[in-house]
Each structure stands twice: as C-alpha cells, then as structure tokens.
C-alpha positions, 0 to 999 in steps of 0.5 A: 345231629352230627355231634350229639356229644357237644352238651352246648359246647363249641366245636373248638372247646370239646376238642380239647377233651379227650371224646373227640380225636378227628375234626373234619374241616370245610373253611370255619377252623382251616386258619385262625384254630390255636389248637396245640394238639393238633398233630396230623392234617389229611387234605383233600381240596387244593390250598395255594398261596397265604391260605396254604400257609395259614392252614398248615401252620395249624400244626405249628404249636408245642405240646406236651408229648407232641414230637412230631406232626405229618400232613397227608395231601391227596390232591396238591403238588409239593411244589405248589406248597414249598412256593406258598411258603417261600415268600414267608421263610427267614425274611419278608419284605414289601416291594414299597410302601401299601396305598391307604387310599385302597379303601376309599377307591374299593368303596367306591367301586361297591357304592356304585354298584347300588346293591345297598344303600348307605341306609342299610349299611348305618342300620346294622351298625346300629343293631351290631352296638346294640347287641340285638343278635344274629336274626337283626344282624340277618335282617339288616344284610337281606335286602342287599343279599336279594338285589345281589341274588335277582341281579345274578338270576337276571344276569344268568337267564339273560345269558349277559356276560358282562353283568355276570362279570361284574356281579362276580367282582363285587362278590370279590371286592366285597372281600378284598375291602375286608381284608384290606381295612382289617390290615390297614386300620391296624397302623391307620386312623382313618377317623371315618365310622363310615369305613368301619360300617361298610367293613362290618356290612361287607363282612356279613354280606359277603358271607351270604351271596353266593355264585349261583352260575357255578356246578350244582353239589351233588347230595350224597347223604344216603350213600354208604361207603363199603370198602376203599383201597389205599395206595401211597404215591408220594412222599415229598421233603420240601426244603425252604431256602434261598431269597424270595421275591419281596410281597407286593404292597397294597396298591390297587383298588379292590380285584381288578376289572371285567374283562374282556368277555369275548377274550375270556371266553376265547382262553376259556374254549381254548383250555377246555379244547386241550382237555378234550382233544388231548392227544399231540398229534393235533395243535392249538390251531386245529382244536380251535379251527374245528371250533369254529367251523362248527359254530359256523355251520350250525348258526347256518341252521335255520331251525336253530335260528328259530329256536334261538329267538324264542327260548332260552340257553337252556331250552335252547341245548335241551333241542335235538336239533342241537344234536342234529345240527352238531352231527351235520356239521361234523360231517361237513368238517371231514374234508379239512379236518378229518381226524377230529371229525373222525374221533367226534363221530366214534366217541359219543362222551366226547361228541356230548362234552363238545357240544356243551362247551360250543352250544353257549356261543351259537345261541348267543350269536343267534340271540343277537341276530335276532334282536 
C-alpha cells in the first residue's frame, strides 16, 4: 500500500496534518487542489497553456507563516511559462462572443461515430440519480469502452490511417464536449436533459478509453535509486507586462477534423528526419530525397513484396530482409547521396532508427499493391 498511514482518509484531507509533507502528483491534484499550504512545486512533465496556469496557481493562497513559494522546473522553457500566463495578466478579453450551438454540432459528431447508443447514455443517468455507485456507473460505460478499444485494436492491426485518425478525435471531442458544456451551462439554460446526460456519459467515458497506438510504459518498480547528482542550470525571473491578445471564444464544433494522412505522415518524416540527421550540412531536401529513394528500392524488393501480402506491420519489420533490403538500397544511394549513405552505413543506431521511421510506408505500399 503506498500510503499506509491514511486510516481512510482521502489523500487531500491527511495532507493538511502535519504526517505528510511531499505529494507527488501525475493529474487527479495537478488543478482544482485548494491546498493553502502548499509552498513549493518540482515539475518534471511539460505543462502549456491553461494547464500551466491552472497548476502553478496551486501555490497561490495565503497561510499563516507562508512568506514565499519556489517552482523548480526540470523540463520547461521560461518562455513557454511567461507566454501561458500572459493572456491571463491584469485583463482578459474574448476576441467575440462564444457559439452555444457548439454543443449540439460536437454531439453530433460523437452520435455518429456509433460508439454508444442513446440507450447506454439514459441508463447511466439513470444509475447516477439513483446513487448505485461506481461498480453501475462502470458497467453502464463498458459497452462503449469496448466498441472504442476493438475499433482502435481493428484500426491498428490493419494499419488503417484514417479510422485511427478518427478514433483518436473522438477520444478528443469527447473532451472537448466536457468542457464546453461545463462553460456554457453556467449562462445557458439549455433546458435539454439529454445534453447533460451525454455530459455525464462522456465525462466517464472519456476517463476509460485510452490511445493503445502510443509508446508502451516501462515498469520500474523493482529499480532502486543509488545516489544521484544535481546540478543548477537555470534560474528564470519571468516578468508579465504588456497587453495580450484576446482569447478566442467558443466557435467550432469539437477538435478539428482528420487530417490529411498522407500530409501527416509527410511533416511527421520530416521532423523525425531533422532529428536523426541533425547536422547542417544536409538540408530538408536532402534528408527527404535519401528518404524516398530507399522507400523506392526496397518496395522493388520482391521478397519483401511477398511478405507484405501476408503478414502483418509487425511481422513485417521483425523480417531480416528488412535489414537486408534497408542495407541494399544504401548502397545504391551512394552515388547521389553519399554522406548520408556514408553515416548510414557507419552508425548501427542510426541505421536502426531509419528503418523503424521508413518500414511503415514500404509495407503499407506493398499491402495496397497487393490488394
């Protein structure tokens, strides 16, 4: 157990005692905490925007005793900070007047996606009045969260762009609902139930679906910590002043729309490219030309061709032809690209972190030849 000393207490309430002096946070207490004796705050995951705000303003309250507050930031830019805060300093203004419409074009965009039903969304609200708990509450949001999870497992396995794209938007949308309706219901009666059922619903949802395409943690419990060495870097005064633009009112439906996948996967080998061939003797056009003309040759591979029509992404990149091919084409880059090549064929890491950001795009070209 990791707070032993609790006694059925909530986290919140044993911190006001004097048995508890360090709360590490991941989100639950990172906004919303009224906790006056806070004093001190260490950060080591990137905050932007209202977020930023939101969290650092845990410090801001009076206490008895309490003369000052520090923030030690491990990972963000002063700048980024001081341009959070900005929009929020002496004034703050909307550019015009919020759409209340917002809510019913978000709601549609998530009724059509057919990961629920209006059936699903009036029982738990039903269960919710009724007070039956947290095990009918779940029960109520598990059949959406398993149409959401197989759709995303179907999406992924098929490598399919677009659904991914799509199941990734309704995740935000379901988000952006929340939000919006929380803001709005404060000066709007809408006097429809079914908008605050779906915000009940959503709310719960969107707390149990989660991106199975991301990076998979990494368990470190059973790893001890030794020693460790600090060293101060910098220490930022950041002064607000000055007008800031005003904030853009509520106006469009939900978080955007796909994009372009083909678009996307371009800026996205783009900015990978930048990081692996980092130094400036090679331009944009180049990291992109070697690119290609890799791609180019190993979809010429007919082993490869083969593989593709049978397998899948991943069986597909465990292949040593995969290797092979990569190496083939290399070789074959040297007389127009030979510095690249060059530092391809000395840096094994280098070589590795290639052909994981290219092997996506030959398998997907062969898989639609294929079919």
């Amino acid at each position: 157990m990791v707070n032993p000393g609790l006694k059925g207490r909530s986290l919140d309430r044993a911190f006001d005692t004097d048995e508890y002096n360090v709360m590490l946070v991941a989100n639950k207490f990172q906004t919303g905490f009224d906790q006056p004796l806070l004093v001190a705050m260490y950060f080591d995951k990137k905050l932007s925007g209202v977020t930023a705000v939101q969290t650092l303003s845990r410090l801001n309250r009076t206490f008895r005793g309490k003369s000052s507050t520090y923030v030690l930031d491990f990972v963000n830019n002063p700048d980024d900070i001081l341009a959070a805060f900005e929009p929020y300093y002496r004034q703050t203004t909307l550019a015009g007047p919020s759409d209340p419409n917002v809510i019913h074009d978000i709601r549609d965009k998530l009724d059509a996606a057919q990961i629920y039903t209006d059936s699903e969304v009036d029982g738990l609200a039903a269960v919710y009045g009724n007070g039956e708990g947290n095990n009918a509450l779940t029960q109520g949001i598990t059949p959406g969260k398993s149409r959401f999870l197989t759709q995303i497992d179907q999406a992924t396995t098929a490598g399919d762009g677009p659904a991914l794209e799509a199941l990734k938007l309704f995740r935000s949308d379901l988000g952006a609902y929340v939000r919006a309706y929380d803001f709005l219901s404060q000066v709007i009666d809408y006097r429809d139930p079914a908008l605050e059922k779906r915000a009940l619903f959503y709310r719960l949802l969107s707390r149990v679906i989660v991106d199975k395409t991301g990076a998979v943690g990494i368990d470190l419990s059973s790893v001890e910590m030794t020693c460790f060495k600090a060293h101060k870097q910098d220490q930022a005064q950041l002064a607000l002043g000055g007008g800031a633009d005003p904030l853009r009112p509520m106006t469009a439906a939900g978080a955007g729309t796909a994009k372009d996948p083909k678009l996307a996967r371009l800026s996205k080998i783009v900015t990978q490219l930048n990081g692996l061939f980092d130094d400036v003797a090679f331009s944009d056009a180049d990291r992109v030309a070697i690119h290609n003309h890799i791609l180019g040759k190993m979809a010429e591979t007919e082993s490869l061709q083969e593989q593709a029509k049978v397998n899948n992404e991943k069986q597909f990149s465990d292949s040593p032809d995969v290797g092979k091919a990569f190496v083939s084409a290399v070789v074959d880059a040297m007389t127009n690209h030979s510095a690249m090549s060059e530092k391809l064929l000395a840096n094994q890491h280098l070589a590795s972190e290639f052909v994981a950001l290219l092997v996506p795009d030959p398998y997907r070209q062969l898989k639609d030849t294929a079919a």
